[in-house]
PDB file with one MODEL, atoms N, CA, C and O in Angstrom:
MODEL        1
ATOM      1  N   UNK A   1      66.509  25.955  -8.226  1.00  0.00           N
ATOM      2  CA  UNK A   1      65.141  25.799  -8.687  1.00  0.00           C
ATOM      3  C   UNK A   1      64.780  24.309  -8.703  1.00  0.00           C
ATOM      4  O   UNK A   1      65.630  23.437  -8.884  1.00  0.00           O
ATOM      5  N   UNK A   2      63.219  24.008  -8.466  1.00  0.00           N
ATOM      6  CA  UNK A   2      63.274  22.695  -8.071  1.00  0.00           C
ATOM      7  C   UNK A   2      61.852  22.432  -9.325  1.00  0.00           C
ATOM      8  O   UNK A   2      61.285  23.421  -9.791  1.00  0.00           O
ATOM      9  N   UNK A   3      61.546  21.381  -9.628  1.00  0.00           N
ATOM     10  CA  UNK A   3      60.748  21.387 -10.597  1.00  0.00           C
ATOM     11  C   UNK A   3      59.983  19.284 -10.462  1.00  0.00           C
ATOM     12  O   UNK A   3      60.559  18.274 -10.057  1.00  0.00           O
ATOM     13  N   UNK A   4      58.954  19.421 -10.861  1.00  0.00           N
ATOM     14  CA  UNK A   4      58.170  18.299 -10.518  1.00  0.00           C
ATOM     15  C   UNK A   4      58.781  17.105 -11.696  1.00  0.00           C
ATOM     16  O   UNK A   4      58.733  16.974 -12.919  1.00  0.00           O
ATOM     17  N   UNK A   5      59.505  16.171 -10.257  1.00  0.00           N
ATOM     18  CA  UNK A   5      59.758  14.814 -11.340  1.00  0.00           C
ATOM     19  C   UNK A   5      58.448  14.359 -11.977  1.00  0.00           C
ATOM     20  O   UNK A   5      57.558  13.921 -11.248  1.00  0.00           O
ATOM     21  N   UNK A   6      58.325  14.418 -12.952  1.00  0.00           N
ATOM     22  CA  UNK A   6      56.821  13.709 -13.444  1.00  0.00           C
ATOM     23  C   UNK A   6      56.538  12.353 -13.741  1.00  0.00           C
ATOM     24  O   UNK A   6      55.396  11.919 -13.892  1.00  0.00           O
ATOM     25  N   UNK A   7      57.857  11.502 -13.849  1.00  0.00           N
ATOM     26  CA  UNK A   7      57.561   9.959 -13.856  1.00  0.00           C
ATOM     27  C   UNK A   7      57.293   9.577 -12.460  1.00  0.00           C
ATOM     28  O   UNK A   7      56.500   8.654 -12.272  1.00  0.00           O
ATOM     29  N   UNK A   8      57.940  10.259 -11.286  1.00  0.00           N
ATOM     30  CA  UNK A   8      57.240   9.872 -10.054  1.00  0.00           C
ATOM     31  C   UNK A   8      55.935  10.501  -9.793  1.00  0.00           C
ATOM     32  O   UNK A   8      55.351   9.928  -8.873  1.00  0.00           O
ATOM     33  N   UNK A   9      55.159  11.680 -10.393  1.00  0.00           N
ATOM     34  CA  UNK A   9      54.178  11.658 -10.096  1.00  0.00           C
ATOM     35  C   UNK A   9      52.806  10.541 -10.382  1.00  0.00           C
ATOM     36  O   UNK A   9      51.848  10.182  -9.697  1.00  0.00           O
ATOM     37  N   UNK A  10      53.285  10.240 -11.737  1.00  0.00           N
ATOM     38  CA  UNK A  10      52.156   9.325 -12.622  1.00  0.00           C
ATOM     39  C   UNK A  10      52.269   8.032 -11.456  1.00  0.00           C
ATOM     40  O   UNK A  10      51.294   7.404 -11.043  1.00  0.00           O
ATOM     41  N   UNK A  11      53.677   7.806 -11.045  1.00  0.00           N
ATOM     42  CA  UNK A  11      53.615   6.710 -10.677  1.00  0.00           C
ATOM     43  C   UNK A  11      52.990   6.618  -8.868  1.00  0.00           C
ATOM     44  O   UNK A  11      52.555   5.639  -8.260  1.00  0.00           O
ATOM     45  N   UNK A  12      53.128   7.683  -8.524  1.00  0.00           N
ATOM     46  CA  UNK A  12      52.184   8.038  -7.072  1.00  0.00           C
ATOM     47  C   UNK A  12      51.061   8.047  -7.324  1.00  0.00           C
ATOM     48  O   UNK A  12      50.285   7.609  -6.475  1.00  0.00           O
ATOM     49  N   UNK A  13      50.610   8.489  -8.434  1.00  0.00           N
ATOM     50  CA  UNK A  13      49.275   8.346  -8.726  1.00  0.00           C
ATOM     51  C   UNK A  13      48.414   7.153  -8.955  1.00  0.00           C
ATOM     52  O   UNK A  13      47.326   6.841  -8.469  1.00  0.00           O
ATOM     53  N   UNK A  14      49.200   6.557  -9.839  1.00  0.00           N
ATOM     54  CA  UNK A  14      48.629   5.301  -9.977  1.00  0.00           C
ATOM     55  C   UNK A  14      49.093   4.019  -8.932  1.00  0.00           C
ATOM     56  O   UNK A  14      48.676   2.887  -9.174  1.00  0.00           O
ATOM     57  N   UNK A  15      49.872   4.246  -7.903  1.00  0.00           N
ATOM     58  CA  UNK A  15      50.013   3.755  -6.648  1.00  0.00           C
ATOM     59  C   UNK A  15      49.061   3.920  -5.728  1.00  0.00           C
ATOM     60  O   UNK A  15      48.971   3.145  -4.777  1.00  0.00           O
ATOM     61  N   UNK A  16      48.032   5.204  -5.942  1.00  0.00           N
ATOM     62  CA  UNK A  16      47.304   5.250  -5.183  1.00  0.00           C
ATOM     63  C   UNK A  16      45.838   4.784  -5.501  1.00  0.00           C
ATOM     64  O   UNK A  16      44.752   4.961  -4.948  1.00  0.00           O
ATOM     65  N   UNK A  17      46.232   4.161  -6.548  1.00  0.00           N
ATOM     66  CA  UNK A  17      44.599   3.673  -7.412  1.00  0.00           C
ATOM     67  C   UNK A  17      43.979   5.198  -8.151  1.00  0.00           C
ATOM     68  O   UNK A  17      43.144   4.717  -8.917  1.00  0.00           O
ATOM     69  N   UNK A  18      43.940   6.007  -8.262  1.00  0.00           N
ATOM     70  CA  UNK A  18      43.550   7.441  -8.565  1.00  0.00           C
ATOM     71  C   UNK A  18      43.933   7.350 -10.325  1.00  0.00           C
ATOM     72  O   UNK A  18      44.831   6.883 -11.026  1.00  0.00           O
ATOM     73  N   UNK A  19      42.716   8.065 -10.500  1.00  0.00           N
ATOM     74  CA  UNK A  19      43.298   8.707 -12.467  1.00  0.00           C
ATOM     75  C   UNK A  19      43.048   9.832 -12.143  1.00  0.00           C
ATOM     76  O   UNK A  19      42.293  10.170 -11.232  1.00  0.00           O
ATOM     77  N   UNK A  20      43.604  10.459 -12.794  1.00  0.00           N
ATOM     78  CA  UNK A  20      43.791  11.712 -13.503  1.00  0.00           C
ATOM     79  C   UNK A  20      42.519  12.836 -12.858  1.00  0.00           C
ATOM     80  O   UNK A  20      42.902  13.750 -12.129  1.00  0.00           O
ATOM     81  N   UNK A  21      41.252  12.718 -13.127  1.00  0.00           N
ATOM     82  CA  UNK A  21      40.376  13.062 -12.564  1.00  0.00           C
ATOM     83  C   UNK A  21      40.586  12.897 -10.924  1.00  0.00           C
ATOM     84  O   UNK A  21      40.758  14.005 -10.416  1.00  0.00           O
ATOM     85  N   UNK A  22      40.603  12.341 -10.432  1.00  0.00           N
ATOM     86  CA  UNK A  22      40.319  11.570  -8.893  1.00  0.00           C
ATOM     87  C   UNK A  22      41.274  12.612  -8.360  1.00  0.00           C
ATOM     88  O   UNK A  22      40.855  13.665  -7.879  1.00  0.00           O
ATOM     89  N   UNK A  23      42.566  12.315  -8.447  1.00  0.00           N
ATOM     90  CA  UNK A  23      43.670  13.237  -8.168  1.00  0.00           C
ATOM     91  C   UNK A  23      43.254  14.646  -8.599  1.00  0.00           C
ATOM     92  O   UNK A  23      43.719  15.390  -7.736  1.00  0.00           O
ATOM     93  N   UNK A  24      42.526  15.462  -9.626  1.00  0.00           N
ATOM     94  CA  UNK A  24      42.079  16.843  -9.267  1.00  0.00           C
ATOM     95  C   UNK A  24      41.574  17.272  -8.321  1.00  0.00           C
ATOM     96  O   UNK A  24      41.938  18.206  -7.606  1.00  0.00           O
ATOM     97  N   UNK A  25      40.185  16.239  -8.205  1.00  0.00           N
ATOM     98  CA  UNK A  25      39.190  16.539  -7.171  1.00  0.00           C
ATOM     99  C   UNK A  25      39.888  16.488  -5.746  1.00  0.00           C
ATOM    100  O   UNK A  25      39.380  17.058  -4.780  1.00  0.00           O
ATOM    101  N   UNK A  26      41.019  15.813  -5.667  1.00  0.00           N
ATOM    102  CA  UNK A  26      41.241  15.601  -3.719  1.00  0.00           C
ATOM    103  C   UNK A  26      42.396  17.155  -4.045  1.00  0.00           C
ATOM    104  O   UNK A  26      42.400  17.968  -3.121  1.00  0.00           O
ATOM    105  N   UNK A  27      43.271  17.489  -5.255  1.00  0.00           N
ATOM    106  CA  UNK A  27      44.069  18.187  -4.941  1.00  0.00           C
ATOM    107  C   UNK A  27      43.821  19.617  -5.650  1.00  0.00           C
ATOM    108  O   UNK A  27      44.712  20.466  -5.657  1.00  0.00           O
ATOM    109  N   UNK A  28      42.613  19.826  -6.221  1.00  0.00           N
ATOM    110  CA  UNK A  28      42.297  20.944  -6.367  1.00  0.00           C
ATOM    111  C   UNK A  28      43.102  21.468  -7.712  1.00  0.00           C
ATOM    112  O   UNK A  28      42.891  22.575  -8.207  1.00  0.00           O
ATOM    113  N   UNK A  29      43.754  20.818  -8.068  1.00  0.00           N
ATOM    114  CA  UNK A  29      44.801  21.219  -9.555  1.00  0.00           C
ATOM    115  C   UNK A  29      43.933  20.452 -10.910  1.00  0.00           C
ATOM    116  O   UNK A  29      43.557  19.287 -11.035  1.00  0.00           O
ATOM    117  N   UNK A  30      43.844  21.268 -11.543  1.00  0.00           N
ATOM    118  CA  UNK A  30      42.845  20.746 -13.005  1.00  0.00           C
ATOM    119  C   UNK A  30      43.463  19.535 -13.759  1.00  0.00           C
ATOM    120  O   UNK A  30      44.479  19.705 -14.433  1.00  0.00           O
ATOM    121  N   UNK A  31      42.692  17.946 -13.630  1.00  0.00           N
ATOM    122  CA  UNK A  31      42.972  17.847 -14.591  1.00  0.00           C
ATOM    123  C   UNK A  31      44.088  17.510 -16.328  1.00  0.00           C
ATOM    124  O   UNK A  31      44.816  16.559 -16.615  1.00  0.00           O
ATOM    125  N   UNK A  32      43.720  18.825 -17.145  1.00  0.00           N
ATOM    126  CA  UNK A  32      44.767  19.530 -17.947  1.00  0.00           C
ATOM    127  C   UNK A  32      45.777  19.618 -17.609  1.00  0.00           C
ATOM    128  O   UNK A  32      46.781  19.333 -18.262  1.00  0.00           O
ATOM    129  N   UNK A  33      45.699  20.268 -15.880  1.00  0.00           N
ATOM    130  CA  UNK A  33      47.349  20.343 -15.963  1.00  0.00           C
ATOM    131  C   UNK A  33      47.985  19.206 -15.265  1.00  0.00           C
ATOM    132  O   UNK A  33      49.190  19.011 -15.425  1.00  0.00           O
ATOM    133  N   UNK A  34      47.361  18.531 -14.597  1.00  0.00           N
ATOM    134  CA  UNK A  34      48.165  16.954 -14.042  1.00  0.00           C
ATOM    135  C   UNK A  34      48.463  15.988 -15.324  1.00  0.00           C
ATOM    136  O   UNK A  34      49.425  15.230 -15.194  1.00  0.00           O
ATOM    137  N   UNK A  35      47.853  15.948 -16.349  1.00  0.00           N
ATOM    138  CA  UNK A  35      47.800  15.626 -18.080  1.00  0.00           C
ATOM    139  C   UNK A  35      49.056  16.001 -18.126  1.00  0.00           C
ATOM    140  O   UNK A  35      49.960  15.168 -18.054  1.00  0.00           O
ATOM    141  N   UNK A  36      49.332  17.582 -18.278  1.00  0.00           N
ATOM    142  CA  UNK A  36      50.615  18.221 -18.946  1.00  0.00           C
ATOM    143  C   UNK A  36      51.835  17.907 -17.825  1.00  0.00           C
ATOM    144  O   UNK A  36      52.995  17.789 -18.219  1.00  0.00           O
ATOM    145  N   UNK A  37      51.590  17.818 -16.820  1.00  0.00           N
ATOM    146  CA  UNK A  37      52.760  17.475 -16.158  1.00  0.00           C
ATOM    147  C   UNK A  37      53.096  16.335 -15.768  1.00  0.00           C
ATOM    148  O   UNK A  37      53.974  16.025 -14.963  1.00  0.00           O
ATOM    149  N   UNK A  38      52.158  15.492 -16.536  1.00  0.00           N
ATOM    150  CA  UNK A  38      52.638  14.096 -16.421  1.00  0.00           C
ATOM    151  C   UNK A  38      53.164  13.631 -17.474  1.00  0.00           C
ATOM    152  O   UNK A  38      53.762  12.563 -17.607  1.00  0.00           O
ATOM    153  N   UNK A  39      52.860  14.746 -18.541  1.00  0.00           N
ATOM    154  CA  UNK A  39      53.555  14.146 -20.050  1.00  0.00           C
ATOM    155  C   UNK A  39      54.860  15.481 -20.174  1.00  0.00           C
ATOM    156  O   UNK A  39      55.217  15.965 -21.249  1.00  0.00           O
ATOM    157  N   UNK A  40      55.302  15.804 -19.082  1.00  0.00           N
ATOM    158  CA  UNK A  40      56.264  17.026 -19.526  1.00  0.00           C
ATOM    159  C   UNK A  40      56.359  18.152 -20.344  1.00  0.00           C
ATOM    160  O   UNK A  40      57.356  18.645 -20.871  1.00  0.00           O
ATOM    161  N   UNK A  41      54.926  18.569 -20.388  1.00  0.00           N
ATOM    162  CA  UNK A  41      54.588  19.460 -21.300  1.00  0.00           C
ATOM    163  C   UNK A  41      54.592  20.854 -20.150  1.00  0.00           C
ATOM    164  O   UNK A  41      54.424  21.903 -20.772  1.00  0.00           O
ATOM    165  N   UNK A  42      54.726  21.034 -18.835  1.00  0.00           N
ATOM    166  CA  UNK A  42      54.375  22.061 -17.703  1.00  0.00           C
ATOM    167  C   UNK A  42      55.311  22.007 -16.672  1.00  0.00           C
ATOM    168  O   UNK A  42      55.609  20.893 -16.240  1.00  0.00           O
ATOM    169  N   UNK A  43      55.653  22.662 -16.358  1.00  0.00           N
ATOM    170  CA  UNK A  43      56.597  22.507 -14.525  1.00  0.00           C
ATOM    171  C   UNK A  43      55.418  22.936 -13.689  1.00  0.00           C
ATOM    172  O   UNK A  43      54.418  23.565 -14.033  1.00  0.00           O
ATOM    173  N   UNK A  44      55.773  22.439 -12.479  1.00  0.00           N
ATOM    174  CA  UNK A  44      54.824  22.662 -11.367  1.00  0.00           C
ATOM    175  C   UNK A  44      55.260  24.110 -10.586  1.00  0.00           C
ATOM    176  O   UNK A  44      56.423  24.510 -10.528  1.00  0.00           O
ATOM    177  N   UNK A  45      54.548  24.536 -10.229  1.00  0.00           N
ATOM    178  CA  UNK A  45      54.892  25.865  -8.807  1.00  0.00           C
ATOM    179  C   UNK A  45      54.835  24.875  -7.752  1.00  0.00           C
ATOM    180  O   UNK A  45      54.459  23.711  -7.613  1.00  0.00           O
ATOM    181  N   UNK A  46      55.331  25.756  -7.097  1.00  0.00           N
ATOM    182  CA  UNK A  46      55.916  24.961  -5.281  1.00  0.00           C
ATOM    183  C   UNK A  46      54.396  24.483  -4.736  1.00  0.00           C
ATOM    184  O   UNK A  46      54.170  23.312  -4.430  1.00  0.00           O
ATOM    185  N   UNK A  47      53.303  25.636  -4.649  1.00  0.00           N
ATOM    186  CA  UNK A  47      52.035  25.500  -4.408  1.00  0.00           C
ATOM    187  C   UNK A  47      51.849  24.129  -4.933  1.00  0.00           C
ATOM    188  O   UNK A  47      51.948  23.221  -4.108  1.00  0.00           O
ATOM    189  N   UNK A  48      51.521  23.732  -6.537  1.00  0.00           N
ATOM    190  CA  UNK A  48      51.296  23.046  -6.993  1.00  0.00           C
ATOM    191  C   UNK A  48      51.691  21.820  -6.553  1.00  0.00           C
ATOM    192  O   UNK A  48      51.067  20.760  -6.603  1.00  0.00           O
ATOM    193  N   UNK A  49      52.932  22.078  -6.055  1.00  0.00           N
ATOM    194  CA  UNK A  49      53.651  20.173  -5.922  1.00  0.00           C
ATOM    195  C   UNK A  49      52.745  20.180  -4.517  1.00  0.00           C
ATOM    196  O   UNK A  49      52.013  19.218  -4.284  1.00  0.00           O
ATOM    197  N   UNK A  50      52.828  21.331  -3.571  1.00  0.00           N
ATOM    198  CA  UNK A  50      52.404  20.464  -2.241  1.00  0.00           C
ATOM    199  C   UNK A  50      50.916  20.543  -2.460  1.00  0.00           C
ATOM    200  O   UNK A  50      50.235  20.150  -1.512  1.00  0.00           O
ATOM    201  N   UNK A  51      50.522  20.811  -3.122  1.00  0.00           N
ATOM    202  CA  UNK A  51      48.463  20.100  -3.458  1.00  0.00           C
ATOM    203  C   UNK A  51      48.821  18.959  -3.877  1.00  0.00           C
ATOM    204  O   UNK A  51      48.267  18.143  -3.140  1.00  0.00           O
ATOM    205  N   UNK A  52      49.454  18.415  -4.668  1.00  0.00           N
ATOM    206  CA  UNK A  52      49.506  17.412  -5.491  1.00  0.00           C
ATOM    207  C   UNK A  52      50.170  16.706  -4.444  1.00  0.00           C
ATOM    208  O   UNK A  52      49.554  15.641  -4.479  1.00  0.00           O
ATOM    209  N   UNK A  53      51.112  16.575  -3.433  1.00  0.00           N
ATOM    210  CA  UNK A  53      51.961  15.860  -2.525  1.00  0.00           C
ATOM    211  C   UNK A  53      51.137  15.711  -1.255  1.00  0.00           C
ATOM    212  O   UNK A  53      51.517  14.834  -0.479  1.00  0.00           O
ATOM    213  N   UNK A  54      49.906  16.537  -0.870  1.00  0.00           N
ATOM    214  CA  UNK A  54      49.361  16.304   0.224  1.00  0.00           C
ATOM    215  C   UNK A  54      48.184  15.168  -0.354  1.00  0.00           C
ATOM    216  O   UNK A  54      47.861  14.171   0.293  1.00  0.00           O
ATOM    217  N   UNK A  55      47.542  15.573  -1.873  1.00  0.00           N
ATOM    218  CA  UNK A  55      46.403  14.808  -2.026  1.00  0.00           C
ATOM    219  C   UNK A  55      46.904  13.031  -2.245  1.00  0.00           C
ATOM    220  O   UNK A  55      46.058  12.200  -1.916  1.00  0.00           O
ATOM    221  N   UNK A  56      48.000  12.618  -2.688  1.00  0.00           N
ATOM    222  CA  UNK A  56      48.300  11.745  -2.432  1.00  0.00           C
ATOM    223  C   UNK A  56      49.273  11.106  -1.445  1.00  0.00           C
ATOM    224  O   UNK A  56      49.903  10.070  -1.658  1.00  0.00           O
ATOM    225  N   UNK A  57      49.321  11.926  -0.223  1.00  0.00           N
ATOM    226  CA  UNK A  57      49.619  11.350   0.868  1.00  0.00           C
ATOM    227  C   UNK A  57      50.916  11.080   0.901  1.00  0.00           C
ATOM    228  O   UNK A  57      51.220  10.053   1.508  1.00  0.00           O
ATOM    229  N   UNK A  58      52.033  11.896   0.278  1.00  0.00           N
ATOM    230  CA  UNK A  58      53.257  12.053   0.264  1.00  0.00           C
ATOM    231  C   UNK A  58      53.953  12.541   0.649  1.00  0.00           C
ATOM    232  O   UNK A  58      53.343  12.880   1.664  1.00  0.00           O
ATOM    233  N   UNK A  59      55.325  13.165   0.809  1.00  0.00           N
ATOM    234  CA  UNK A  59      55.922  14.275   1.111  1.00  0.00           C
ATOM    235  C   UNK A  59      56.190  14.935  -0.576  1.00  0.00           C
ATOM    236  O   UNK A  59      56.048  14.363  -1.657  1.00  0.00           O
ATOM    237  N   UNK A  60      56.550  16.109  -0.317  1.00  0.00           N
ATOM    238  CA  UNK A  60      56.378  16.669  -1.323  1.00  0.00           C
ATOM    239  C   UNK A  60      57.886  16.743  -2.266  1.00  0.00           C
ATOM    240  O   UNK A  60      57.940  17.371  -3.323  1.00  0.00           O
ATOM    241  N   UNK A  61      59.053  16.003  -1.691  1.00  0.00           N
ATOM    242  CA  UNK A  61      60.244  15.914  -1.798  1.00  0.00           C
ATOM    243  C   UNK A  61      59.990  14.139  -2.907  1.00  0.00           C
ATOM    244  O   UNK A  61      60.571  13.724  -3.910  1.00  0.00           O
ATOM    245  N   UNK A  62      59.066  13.667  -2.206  1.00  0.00           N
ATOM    246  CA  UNK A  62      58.415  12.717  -3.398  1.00  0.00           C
ATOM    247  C   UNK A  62      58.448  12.404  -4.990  1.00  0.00           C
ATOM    248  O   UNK A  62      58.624  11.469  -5.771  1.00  0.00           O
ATOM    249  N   UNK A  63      58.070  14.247  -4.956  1.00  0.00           N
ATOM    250  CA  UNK A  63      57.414  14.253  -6.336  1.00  0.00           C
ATOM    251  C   UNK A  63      58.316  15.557  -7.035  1.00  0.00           C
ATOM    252  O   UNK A  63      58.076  16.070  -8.128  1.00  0.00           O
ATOM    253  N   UNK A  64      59.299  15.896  -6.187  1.00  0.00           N
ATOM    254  CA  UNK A  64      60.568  16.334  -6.675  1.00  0.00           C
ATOM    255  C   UNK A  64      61.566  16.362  -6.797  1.00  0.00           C
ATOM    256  O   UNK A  64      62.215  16.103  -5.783  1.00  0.00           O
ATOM    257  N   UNK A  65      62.350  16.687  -8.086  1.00  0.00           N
ATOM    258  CA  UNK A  65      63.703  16.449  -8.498  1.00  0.00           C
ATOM    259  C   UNK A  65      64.729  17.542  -8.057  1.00  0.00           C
ATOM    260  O   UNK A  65      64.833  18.472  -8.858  1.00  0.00           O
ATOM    261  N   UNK A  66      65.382  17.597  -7.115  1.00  0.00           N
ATOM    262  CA  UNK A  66      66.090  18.969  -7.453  1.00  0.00           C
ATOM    263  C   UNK A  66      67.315  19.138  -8.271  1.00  0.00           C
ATOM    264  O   UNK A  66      68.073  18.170  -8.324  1.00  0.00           O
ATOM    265  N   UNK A  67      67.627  20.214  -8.915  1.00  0.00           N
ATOM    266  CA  UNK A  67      68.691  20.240 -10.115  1.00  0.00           C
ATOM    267  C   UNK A  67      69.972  19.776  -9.565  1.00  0.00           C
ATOM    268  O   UNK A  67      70.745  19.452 -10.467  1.00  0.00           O
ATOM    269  N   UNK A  68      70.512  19.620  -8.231  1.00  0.00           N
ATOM    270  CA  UNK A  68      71.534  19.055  -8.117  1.00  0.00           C
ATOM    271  C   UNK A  68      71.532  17.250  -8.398  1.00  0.00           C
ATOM    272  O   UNK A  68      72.493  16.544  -8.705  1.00  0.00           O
ATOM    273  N   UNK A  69      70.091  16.849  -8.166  1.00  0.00           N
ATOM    274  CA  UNK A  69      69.895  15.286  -8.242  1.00  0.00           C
ATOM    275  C   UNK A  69      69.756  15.064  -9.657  1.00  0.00           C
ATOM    276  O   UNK A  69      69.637  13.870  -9.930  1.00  0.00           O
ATOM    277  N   UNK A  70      69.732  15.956 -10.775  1.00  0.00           N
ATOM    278  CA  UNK A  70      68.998  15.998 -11.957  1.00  0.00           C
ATOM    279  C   UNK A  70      70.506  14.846 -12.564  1.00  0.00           C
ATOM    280  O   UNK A  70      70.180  13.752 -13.025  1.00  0.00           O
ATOM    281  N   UNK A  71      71.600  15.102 -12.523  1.00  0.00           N
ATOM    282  CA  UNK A  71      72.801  14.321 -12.964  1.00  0.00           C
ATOM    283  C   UNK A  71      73.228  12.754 -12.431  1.00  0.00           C
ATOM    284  O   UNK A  71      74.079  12.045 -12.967  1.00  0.00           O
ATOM    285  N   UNK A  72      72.360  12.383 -11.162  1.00  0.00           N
ATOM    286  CA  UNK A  72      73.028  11.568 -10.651  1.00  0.00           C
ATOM    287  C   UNK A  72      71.449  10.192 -11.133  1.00  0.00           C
ATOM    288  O   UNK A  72      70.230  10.272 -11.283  1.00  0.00           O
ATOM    289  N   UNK A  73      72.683   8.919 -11.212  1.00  0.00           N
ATOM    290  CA  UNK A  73      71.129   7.816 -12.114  1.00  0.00           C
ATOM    291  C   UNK A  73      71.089   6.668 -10.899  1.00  0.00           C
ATOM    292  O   UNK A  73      70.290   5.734 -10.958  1.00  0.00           O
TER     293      UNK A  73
ENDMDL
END
């Protein structure tokens, strides 16, 4: 199971000049929930990461952690 690093998202985000708002509108995800998954309050669906990985021009491996990488610093 793979689940959205969220300190790399905030930080793609704000790499791309974008708040919170800006990043809904190009990726179609509310908002609320880019809020909650930037403060670790939500996991992302697969859908979710690649809206969020296409609207800021990423790969979507970007903005995820997978549980085998979850141990290594």
């Amino acid at each position: 199971m793979s689940y959205i690093n969220l300190y790399r998202l905030k930080e793609h985000r704000k790499r791309r000049g974008l708040t919170q708002q800006e990043l809904a509108i190009l990726s179609g995800v509310s908002r609320p929930t880019i809020a909650a998954l930037e403060l670790g309050y939500r996991s992302a669906y697969p859908g979710t990461t690649q809206k969020l990985a296409k609207a800021l021009k990423v790969r979507p491996e970007a903005l995820v952690l997978l549980d085998k990488d979850q141990g290594s610093s």
